[in-house]
C-alpha positions in Angstrom: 4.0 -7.8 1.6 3.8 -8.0 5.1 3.1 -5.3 7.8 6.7 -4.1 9.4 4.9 -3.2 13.0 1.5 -3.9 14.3 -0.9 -0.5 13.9 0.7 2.1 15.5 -3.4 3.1 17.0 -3.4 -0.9 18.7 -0.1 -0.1 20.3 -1.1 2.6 22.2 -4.5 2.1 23.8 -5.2 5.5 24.5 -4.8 6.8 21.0 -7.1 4.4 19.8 -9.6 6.0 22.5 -8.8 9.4 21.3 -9.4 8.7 17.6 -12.7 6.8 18.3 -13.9 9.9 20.2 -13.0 11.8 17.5 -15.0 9.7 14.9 -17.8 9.6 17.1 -18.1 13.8 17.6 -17.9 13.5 13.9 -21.0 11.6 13.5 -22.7 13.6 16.7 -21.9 16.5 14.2 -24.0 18.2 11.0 -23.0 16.0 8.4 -25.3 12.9 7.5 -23.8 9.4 8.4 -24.4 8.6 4.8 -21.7 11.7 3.7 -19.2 10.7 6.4 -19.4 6.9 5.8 -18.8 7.9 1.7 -16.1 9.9 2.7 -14.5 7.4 5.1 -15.4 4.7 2.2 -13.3 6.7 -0.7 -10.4 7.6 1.7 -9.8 4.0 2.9 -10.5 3.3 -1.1 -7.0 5.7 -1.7 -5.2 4.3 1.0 -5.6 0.7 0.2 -7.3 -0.4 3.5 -9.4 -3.5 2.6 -10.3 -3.8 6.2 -11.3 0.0 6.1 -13.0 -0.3 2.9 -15.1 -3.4 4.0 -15.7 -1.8 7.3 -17.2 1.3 5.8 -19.2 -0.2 3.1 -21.1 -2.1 5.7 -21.4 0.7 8.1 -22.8 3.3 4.9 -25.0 0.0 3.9 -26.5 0.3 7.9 -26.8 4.0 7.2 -28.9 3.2 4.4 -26.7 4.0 1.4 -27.7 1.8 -1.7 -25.4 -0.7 -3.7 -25.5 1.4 -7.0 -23.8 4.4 -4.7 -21.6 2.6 -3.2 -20.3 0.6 -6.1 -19.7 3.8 -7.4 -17.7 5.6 -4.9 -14.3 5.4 -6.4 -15.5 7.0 -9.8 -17.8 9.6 -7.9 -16.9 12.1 -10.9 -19.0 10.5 -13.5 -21.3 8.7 -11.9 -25.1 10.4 -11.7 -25.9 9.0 -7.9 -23.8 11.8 -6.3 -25.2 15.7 -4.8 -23.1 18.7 -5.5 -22.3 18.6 -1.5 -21.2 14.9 -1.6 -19.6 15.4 -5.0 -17.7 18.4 -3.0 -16.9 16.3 0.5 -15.9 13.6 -1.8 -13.2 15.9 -3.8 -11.9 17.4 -0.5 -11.3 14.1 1.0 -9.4 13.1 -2.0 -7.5 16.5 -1.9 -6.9 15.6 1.5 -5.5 12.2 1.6 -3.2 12.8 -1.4 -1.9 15.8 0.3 1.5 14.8 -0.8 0.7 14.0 -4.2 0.5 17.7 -5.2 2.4 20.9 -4.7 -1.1 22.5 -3.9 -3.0 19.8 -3.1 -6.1 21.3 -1.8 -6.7 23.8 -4.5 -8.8 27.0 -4.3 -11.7 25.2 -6.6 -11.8 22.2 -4.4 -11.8 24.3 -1.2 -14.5 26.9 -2.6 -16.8 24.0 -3.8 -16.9 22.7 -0.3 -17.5 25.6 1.2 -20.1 26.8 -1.1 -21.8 23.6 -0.1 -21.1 23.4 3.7 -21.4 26.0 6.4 -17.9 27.0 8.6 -19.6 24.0 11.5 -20.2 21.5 8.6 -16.8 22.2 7.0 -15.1 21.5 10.3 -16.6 18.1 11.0 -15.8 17.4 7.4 -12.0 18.0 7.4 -11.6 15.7 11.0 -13.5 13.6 9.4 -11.1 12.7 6.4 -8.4 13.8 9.2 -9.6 10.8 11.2 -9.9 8.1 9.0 -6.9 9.2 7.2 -4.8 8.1 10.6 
């Protein structure tokens, strides 16, 4: 398979400015690089982005995160390396990115686990988070 059109973000210079500020108020924000790099990982995971997917590991790796977490990422649910709150950020992101996979795809449980584990501040650097890396 080849691409159709070049990235829509290269194409327009500015956008590509936008969504790097965007990224970067993320990471200026509450959550802990090592949460929004795991989030970033498992979206690009979904989406099929080997560039993404390589990009993030190392980035989570320069964060700290270890190999046995990482590895791990796309089965979060039964792996033992994962906190309630990433276990939550990690369902929300794949709520999220399979928004159209679902009639209700960001269901009460998943949205009441995230909040129970992130304050109103938290929650919205989470969501532009996934928002971002889902562009």
């Amino acid at each position: 398979m080849h691409a159709r059109m070049k990235n829509p973000v290269l194409m327009v210079p500015e956008a590509m400015t936008a969504l790097q500020a965007l990224g970067a108020s993320t990471h200026q924000g509450p959550l802990s690089p090592k949460t929004l790099e795991l989030v970033h990982l498992r979206a690009s995971q979904i989406n099929g982005c080997s560039v993404c997917v390589d990009g993030h590991a190392k980035l989570a790796k320069k964060a700290g995160e270890t190999d046995e977490r990482l590895f791990a990422v796309a089965a979060w649910r039964d792996a033992p390396y994962f906190n309630e709150p990433e276990r939550a950020a990690l369902a929300l992101t794949e709520a999220l990115t399979r928004i159209s996979d679902r009639p209700d795809p960001v269901s009460e449980e998943v949205w009441n686990e995230a909040a129970r584990n992130y304050d109103e501040d938290e929650l919205a650097n989470l969501l532009l988070a996934i928002a971002n890396i889902n562009v």
